[in-house]
C-alpha positions in Angstrom: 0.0 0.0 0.0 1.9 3.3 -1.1 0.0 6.4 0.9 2.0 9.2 0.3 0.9 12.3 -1.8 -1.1 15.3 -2.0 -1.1 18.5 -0.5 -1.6 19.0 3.3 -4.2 21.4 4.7 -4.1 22.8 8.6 -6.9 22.1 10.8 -8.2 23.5 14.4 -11.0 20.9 15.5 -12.8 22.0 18.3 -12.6 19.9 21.9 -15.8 18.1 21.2 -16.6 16.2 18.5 -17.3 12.8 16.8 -15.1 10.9 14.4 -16.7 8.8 11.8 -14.1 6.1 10.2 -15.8 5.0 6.5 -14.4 1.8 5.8 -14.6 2.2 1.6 -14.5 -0.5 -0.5 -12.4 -3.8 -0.1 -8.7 -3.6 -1.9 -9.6 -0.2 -3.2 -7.6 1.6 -0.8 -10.5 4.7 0.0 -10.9 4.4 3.3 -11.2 7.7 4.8 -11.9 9.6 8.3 -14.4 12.5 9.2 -15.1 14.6 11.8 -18.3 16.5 12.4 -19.4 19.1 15.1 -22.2 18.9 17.0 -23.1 22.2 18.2 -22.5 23.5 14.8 -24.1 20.8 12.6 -20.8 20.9 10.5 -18.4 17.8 8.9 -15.2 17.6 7.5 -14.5 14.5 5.0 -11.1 13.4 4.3 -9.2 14.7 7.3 -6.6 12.4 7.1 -6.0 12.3 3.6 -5.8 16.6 3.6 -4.2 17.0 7.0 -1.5 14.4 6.1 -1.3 14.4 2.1 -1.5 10.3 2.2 -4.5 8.2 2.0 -5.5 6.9 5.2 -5.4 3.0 3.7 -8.0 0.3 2.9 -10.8 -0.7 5.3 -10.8 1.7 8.1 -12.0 -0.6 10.9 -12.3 1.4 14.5 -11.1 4.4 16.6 -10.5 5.3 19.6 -8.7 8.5 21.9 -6.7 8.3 24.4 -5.1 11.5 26.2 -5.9 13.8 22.8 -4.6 10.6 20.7 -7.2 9.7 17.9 -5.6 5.7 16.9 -7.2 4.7 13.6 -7.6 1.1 12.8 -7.2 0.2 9.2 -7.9 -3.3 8.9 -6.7 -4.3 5.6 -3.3 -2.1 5.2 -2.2 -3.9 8.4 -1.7 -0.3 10.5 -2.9 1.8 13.2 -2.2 5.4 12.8 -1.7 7.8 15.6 -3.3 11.2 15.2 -3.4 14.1 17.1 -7.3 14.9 17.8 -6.8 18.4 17.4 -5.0 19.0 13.8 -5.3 15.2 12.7 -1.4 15.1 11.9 -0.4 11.6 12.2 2.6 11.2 15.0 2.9 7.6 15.0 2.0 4.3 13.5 2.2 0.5 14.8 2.7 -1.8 11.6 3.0 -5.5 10.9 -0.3 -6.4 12.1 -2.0 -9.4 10.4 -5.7 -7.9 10.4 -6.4 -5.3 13.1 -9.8 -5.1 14.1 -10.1 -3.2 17.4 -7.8 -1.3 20.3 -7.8 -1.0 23.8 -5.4 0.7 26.4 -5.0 -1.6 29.3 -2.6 1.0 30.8 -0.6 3.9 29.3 2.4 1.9 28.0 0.5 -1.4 26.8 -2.5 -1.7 24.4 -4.3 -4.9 22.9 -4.9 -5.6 19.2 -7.6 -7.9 18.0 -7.1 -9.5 14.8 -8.8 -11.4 12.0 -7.8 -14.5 10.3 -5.4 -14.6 13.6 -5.4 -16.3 16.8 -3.5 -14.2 18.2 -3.8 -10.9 20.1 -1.3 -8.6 19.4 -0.1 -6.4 22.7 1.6 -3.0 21.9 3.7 -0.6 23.8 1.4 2.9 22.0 4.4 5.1 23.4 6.8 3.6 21.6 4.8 2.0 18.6 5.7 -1.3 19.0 4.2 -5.0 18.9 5.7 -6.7 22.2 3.9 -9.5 22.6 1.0 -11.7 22.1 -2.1 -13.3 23.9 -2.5 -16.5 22.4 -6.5 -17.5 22.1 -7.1 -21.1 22.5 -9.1 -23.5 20.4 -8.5 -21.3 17.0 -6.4 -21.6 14.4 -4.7 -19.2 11.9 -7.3 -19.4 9.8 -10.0 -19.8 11.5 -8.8 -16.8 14.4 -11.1 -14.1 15.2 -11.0 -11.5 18.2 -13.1 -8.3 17.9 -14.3 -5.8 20.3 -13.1 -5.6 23.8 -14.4 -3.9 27.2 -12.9 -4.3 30.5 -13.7 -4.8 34.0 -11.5 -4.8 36.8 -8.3 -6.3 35.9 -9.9 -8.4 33.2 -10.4 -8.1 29.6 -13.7 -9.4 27.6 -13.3 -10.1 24.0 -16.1 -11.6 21.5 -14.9 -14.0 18.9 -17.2 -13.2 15.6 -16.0 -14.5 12.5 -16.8 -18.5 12.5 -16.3 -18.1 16.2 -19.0 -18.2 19.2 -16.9 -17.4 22.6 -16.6 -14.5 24.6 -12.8 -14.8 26.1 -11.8 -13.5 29.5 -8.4 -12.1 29.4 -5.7 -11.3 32.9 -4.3 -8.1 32.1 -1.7 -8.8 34.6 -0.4 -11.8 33.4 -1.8 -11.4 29.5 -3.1 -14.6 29.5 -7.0 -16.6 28.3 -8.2 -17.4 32.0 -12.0 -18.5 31.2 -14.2 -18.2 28.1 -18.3 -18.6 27.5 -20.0 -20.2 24.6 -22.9 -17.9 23.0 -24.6 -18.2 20.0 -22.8 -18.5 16.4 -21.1 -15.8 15.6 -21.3 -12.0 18.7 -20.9 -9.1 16.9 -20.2 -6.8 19.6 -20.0 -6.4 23.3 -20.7 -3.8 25.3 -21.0 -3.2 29.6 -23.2 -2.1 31.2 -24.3 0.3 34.3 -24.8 -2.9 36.3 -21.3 -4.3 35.6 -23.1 -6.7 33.3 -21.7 -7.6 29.6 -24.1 -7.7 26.7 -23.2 -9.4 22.9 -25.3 -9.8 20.0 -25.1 -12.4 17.7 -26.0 -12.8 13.8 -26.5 -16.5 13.7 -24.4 -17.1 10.5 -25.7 -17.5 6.9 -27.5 -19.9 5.4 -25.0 -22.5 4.1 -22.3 -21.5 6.4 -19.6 -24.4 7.3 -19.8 -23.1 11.1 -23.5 -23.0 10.9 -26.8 -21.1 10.7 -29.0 -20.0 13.8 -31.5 -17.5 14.9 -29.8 -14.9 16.3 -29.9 -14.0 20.0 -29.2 -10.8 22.7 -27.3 -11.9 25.3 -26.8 -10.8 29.1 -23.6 -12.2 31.0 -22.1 -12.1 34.6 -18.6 -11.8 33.2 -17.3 -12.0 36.9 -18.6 -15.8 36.9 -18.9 -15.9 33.2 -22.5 -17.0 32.8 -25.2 -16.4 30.3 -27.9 -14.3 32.8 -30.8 -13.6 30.1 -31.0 -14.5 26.6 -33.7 -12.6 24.2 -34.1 -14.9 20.7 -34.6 -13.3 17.5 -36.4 -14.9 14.3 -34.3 -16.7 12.1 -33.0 -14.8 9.4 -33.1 -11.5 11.3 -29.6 -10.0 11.3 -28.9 -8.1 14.7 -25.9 -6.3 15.4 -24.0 -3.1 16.4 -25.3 -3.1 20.2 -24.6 0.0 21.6 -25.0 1.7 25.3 -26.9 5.1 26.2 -24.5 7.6 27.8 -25.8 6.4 31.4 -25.5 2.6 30.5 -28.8 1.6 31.4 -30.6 1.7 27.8 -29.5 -0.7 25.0 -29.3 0.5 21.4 -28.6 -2.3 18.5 -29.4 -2.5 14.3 -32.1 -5.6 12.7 -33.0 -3.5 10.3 -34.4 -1.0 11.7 -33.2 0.4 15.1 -34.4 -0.4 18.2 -34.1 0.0 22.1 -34.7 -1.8 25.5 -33.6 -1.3 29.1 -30.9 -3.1 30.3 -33.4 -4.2 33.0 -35.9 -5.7 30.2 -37.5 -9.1 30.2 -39.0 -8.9 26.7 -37.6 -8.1 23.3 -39.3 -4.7 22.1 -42.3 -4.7 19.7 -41.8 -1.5 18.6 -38.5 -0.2 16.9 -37.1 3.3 17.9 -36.5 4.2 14.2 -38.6 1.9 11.4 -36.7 0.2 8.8 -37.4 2.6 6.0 -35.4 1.2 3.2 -32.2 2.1 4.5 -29.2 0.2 4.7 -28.4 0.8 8.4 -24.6 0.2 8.9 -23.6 1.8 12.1 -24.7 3.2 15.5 -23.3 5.4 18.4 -25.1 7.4 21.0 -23.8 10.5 22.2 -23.0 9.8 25.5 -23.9 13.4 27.0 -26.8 14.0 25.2 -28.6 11.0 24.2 -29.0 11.9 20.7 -28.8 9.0 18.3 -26.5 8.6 15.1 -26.9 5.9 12.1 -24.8 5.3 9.6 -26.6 4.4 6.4 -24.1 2.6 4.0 -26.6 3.5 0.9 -25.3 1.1 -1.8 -21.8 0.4 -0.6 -20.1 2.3 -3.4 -21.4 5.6 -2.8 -20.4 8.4 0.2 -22.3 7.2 2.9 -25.1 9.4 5.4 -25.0 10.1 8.8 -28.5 11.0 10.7 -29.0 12.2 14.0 -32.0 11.3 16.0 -32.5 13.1 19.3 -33.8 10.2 22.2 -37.5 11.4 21.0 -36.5 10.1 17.4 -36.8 13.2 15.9 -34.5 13.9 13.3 -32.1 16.8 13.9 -29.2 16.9 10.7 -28.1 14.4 8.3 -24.8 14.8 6.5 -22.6 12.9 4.3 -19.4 11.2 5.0 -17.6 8.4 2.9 -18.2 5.3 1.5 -19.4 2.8 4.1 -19.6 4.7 7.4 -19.1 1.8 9.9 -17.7 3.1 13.3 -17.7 6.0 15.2 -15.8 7.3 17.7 -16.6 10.4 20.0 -14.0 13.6 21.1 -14.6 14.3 24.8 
């Protein structure tokens, strides 16, 4: 992947904000990162590209900040970039990854790396850019390895195994090691934790013809301190759930099947009613603003066009709808 050319452009972002990484297309190498502003309903597209004068890479995966660091995930150029949150100048990059998914800081000088198509974990030093290590996740092979989003509680790390996968694993930060792990249905797609210290994954169920299988999908709740399935909500088979995502006090679950829809944490029943109707649109991803409330979907369109944010307020309402790039899939918010 060669990144480097164009012209670079000087930006002031302001302290709040939300990043939106837009994955592009697979092998085309447009990937891109954008930023919009709340309290002035305004978006930058390409930040990365015209604050650095190099493409940002192919399939941008995830972000996340730590101390006024944006890290960018770029799943298929093997690379997480560094940026600083406030001029999105890249200052550093970790490389040789195998297929980064997601990131998470267990402390200020080590950092996890999921992977697909990997069994391992990769663990990073961030302040020196460097891979030191690795968590090796049992019962997976190369080929078959798939680690994705992680939360963490106490001294212990959660991770969801998607692709042709159906664990959550429980991780000692202390000694980097696989300590316990939960079957769930075929394949979580996310985890999330909630204000109750209770974790919460979503699974897809597969595809019809699938070697690993094909299910109805199902919401899970888990005791991740004795690693137990608590409650378990079944969809219909052939819905396809996923993106589970937390209001800003972590009592009200968020997720996409088609349309999007939203139950308390304290719930017994699946909702009959969605928040938003499915309306045609290809819903791809999901945050929630975790000060207001308000609501924002990604809407992938047809995959090959820039993509459209909109931004519901927690009546439903629609406030502003913008574009991005092609395939908006992840977002990630500037406290």
């Amino acid at each position: 992947m060669q990144w480097d050319y164009g012209y670079e452009e000087d930006f002031t972002a302001p302290k709040q904000g939300l990043f939106i990484t837009n994955e592009g297309n697979f092998q085309y190498g447009n990937a891109s990162l954008s930023f919009y502003d709340p309290a002035a309903d305004t978006v930058q597209n390409e930040i990365f590209f015209r604050a650095n004068a190099m493409k940002l890479g192919d399939v941008a995966q995830s972000m996340l900040i730590k101390d006024d660091i944006g890290w960018v995930v770029v799943n298929n150029s093997h690379v997480v970039f560094a940026i600083n949150t406030t001029t999105f100048k890249e200052v550093g990059r970790i490389t040789n990854l195998t297929s980064p998914r997601y990131m998470h800081f267990v402390s200020d000088t080590k950092a996890y790396i999921t992977q697909l198509w990997d069994n391992r974990i990769f663990i990073v030093n961030p302040k020196r850019y460097e891979i030191t290590g690795y968590i090796l996740c049992p019962n997976m092979t190369m080929e078959s390895g798939s680690t994705e989003q992680m939360v963490q509680k106490g001294k212990y790390v959660y991770v969801n195994c998607w692709s042709y996968q159906n664990r959550i694993l429980k991780i000692d930060t202390e000694t980097d090691q696989v300590v316990d792990e939960l079957t769930v249905g075929i394949q979580p797609t996310s985890l999330v934790l909630d204000a109750n210290g209770m974790l919460w994954t979503i699974t897809d169920g597969g595809y019809e013809g699938s070697p690993y299988g094909y299910e109805a999908p199902s919401l899970y709740c888990i005791d991740p301190d004795q690693m137990r399935i608590t409650k378990q909500f079944r969809f219909a088979m052939g819905d396809s759930p996923s993106e589970i995502q937390l209001s800003g006090d972590k009592k009200t679950l968020y997720w996409i099947n088609r349309a999007i829809w939203k139950m308390s944490i304290d719930a017994t029943v699946l909702p009959q009613t969605p928040f938003l109707p499915d309306q045609g649109t290809l819903y791809y991803g999901l945050t929630i603003c975790p000060t207001s409330n308000d609501v924002y979907v990604a809407d992938a369109i047809d995959y090959v066009q820039q993509g459209k944010i909109y931004r519901y307020n927690s009546d439903a309402n629609l406030i502003d709808e913008f574009y991005v790039g092609i395939i908006p899939g992840a977002f990630c918010w500037k406290p």
